[in-house]
N, C-alpha and C positions, 0 to 999 in steps of 0.2 A: 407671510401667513399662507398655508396650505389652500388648495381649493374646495379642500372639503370644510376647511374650519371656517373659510368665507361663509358655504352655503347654510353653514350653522350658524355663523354668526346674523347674516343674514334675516334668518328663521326666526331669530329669537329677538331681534329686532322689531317684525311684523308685529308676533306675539305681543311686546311688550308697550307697541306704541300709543295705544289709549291711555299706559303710566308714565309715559318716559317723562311728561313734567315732573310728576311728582317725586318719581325716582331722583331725578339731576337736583331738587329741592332738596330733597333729604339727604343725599348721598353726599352734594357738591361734585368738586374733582374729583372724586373717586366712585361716580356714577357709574361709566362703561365698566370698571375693572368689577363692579358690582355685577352688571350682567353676565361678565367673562365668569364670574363665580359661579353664578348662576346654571351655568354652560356645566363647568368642570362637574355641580354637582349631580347633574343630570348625566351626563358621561360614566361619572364613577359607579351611580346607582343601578344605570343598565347593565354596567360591567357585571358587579356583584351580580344580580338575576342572572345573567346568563349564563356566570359562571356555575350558579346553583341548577340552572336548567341542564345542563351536560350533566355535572357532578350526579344528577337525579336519573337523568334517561341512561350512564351509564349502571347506575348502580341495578336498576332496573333489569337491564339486557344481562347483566353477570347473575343477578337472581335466578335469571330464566334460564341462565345458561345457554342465550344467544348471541351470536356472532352478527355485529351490525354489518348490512348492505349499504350499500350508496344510495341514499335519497334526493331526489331530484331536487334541484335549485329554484325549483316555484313552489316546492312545497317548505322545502327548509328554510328557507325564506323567511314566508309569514309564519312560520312558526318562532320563531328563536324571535322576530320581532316584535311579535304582540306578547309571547313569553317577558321579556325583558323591560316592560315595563307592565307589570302582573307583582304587585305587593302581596298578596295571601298567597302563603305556602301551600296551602290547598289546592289553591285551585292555582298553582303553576305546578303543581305534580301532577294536574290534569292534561297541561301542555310537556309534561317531560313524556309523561307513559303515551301521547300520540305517536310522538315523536320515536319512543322505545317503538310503538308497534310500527311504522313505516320502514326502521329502519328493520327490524325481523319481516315483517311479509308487505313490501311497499304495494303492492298491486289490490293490497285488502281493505286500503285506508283512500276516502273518497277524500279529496281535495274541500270537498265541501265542507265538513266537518271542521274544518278551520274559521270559516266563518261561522258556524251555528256558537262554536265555543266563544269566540271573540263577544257574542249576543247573552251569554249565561251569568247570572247573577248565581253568588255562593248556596242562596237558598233554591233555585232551579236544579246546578249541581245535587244539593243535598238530596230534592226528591227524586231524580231521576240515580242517584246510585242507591237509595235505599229502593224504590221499584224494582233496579236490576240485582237486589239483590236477594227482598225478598220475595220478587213477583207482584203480584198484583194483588191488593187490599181484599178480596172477593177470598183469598183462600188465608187469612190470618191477618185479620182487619185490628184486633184487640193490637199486636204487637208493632203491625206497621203506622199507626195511630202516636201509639206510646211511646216509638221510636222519632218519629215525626215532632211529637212534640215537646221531647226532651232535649233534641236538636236544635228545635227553635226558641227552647230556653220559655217556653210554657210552662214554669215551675210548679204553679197550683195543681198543673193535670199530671206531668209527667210524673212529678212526687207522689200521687196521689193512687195507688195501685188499686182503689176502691170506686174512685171515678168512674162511669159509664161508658161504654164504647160508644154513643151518640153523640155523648158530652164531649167529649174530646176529638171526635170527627167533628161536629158543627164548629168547635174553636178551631180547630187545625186548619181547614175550608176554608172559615173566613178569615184569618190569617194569610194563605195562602194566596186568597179571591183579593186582598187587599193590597198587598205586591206586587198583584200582575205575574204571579209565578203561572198558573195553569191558562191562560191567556197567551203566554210566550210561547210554551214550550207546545201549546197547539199547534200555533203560526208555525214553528219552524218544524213541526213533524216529526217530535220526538213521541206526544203522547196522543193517548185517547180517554174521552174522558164517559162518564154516565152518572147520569142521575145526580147531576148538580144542580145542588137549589132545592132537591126533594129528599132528602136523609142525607145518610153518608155516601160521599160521592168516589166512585169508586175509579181511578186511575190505570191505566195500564200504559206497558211499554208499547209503540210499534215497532214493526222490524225494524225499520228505519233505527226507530230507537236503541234499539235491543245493541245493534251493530253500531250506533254512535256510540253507549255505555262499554262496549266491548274494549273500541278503541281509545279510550279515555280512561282505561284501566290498564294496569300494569300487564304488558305481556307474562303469558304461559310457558312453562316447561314444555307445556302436550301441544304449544303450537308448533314448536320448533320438531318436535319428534313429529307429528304429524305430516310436515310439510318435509322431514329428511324419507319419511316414509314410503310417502308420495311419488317421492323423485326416482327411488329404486327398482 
């Protein structure tokens, strides 16, 4: 056995040890080859992700019509590994397009941003790419509301084109106040908030933010012409 399938095997020994009676109860003789399954299946699943992680971040860069750079080995790293065991296509297109942007302008994409993503639940994603896309609720509260909570499967409201924009901010709010969604994305200095708790509370990106949402997005045509621009 390899040294690296010990340190696996190892591992998943640890993991397993509060069951291993019950496992060798149920299994018999054929308990360990149970765990070795185990292993394989866990192996094969990261494979698949990762493979979809490439397959993504290139299709990405050919969109954009960029040519990948060399990405550092502490950044590509944790990326491709918290990618690969990341089940929602969503939200590991969020780790392909980092990835797509490090590799077009690596100097643009803060190391940080790795961890903040590794921190994001699909519903923090959802508010902060609908913020970066339509702004800030202050200049089109009616649509970012409706969109808010058609996303969060709010059925009564988002069907409801006749609904009030209060009605459907106080539901969206407290939905929201109830996940710990606008709570988090405080903590980690993506957003800013106002006048929560007293009407419709009204969200915005920070910089910070604005340049997390960038990098979490599918690179540009205009970044690449930009930066060949630059360089002439």
């Amino acid at each position: 056995m390899a040294d690296e399938d010990k340190l696996v095997k190892a591992g998943f020994e640890v993991v397993f040890k509060p069951v291993a009676d019950l496992i060798e109860r149920l299994a018999g003789p054929a308990a360990e080859e149970f765990g070795l399954t185990i292993q394989d299946h866990v192996r094969v699943f990261r494979l698949k992700r990762q493979l979809r992680l490439f397959q993504r971040t290139k299709e990405m860069l050919e969109k954009a019509g960029v040519e990948p750079k060399r990405v550092p080995l502490k950044f590509l790293g944790p990326v491709v590994e918290s990618a690969s065991f990341e089940e929602d296509n969503e939200l590991q297109d969020r780790w392909a397009a980092l990835l797509a942007n490090a590799a077009a302008t690596p100097k643009d994409i803060h190391p940080a941003y790795i961890e903040i993503l590794k921190q994001l639940s699909s519903t923090e994603v959802l508010l902060l790419e609908i913020l970066h896309k339509k702004g800030s609720p202050k200049s089109g509260t009616y649509d970012f509301y409706k969109e808010l909570a058609a996303r969060l499967d709010i059925e009564h409201l988002s069907s409801d084109v006749q609904s009030p924009v209060p009605t459907v901010a106080e539901e969206v709010d407290n939905r929201l106040d109830r996940l710990g969604v606008v709570g988090n994305l405080t903590r980690l200095g993506c957003i800013s908030v106002e006048g929560i708790h007293h009407g419709p509370t009204y969200y915005s990106l920070t910089t910070f933010g604005k340049n997390f949402c960038r990098a979490c997005s599918p690179p540009k045509a205009s970044q690449r012409n930009a930066k060949t621009s630059s360089s002439e």
